[in-house]
C-alpha positions as CSV (number, residue, x, y, z in Angstrom):
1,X,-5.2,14.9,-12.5
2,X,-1.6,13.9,-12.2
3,X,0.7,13.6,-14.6
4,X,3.4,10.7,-12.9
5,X,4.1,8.1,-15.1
6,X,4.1,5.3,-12.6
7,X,0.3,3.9,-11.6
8,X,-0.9,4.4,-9.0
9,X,1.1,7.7,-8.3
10,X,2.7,8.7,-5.2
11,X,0.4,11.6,-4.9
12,X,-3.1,9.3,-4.6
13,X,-1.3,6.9,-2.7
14,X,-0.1,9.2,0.1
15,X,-3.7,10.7,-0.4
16,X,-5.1,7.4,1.0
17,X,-2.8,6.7,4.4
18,X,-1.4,10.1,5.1
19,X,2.4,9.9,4.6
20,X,4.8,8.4,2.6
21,X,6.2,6.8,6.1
22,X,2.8,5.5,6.5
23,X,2.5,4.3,3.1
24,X,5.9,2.2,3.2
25,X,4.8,0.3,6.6
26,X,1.4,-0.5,5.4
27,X,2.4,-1.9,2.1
28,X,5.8,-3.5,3.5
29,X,3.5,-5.8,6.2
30,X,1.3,-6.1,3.6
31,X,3.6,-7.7,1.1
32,X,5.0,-10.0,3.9
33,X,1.7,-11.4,4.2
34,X,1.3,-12.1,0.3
35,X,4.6,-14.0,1.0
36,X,3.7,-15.7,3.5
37,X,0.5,-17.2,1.9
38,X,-1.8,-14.5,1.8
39,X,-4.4,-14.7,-1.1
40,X,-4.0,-11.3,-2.9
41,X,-7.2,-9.1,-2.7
42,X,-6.7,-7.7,-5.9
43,X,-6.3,-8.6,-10.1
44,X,-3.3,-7.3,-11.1
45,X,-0.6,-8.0,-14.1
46,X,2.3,-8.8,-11.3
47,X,3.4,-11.6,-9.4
48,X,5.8,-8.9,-7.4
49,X,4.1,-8.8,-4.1
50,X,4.7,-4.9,-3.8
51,X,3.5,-4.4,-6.1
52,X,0.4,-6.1,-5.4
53,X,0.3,-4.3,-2.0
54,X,0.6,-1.0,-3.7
55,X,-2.4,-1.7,-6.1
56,X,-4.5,-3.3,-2.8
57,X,-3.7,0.2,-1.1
58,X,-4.8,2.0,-3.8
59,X,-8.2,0.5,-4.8
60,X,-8.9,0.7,-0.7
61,X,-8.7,-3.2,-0.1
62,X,-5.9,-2.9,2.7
63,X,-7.7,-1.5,6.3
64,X,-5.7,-0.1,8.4
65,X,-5.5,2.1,11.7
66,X,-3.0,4.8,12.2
67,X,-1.9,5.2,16.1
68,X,0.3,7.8,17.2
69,X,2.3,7.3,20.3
70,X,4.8,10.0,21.8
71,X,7.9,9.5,22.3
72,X,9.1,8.3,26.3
């Protein structure tokens, strides 16, 4: 168990996608898209759409693919 005050913590989150570079992409496209009209596909106390995206991330609701490319 963790013991980080903020929910969901850094630690499970980074679990889910890998990194915590990974984990700022995903939930930064993700939150434009809640701007942008996106219905949120979670029930959260926020209208902050990070923090929506953080909490869609965490309960698995966000899919996404990880491609790594090298550097030309």
């Amino acid at each position: 168990m963790n013991n980080s005050m903020i929910n969901p913590s850094i630690v499970d989150l980074k679990e889910r996608v890998g990194d915590k570079y990974s984990l700022v992409v995903i939930t930064s496209k993700r939150a434009r898209q809640l701007i942008q009209g996106e219905k949120p596909l979670v029930n959260v106390d926020s209208n902050k759409t990070l923090t929506i995206a953080i909490n869609e991330v965490d309960q698995g609701k966000i899919h996404f693919k990880v491609v790594h490319e090298g550097i030309k």
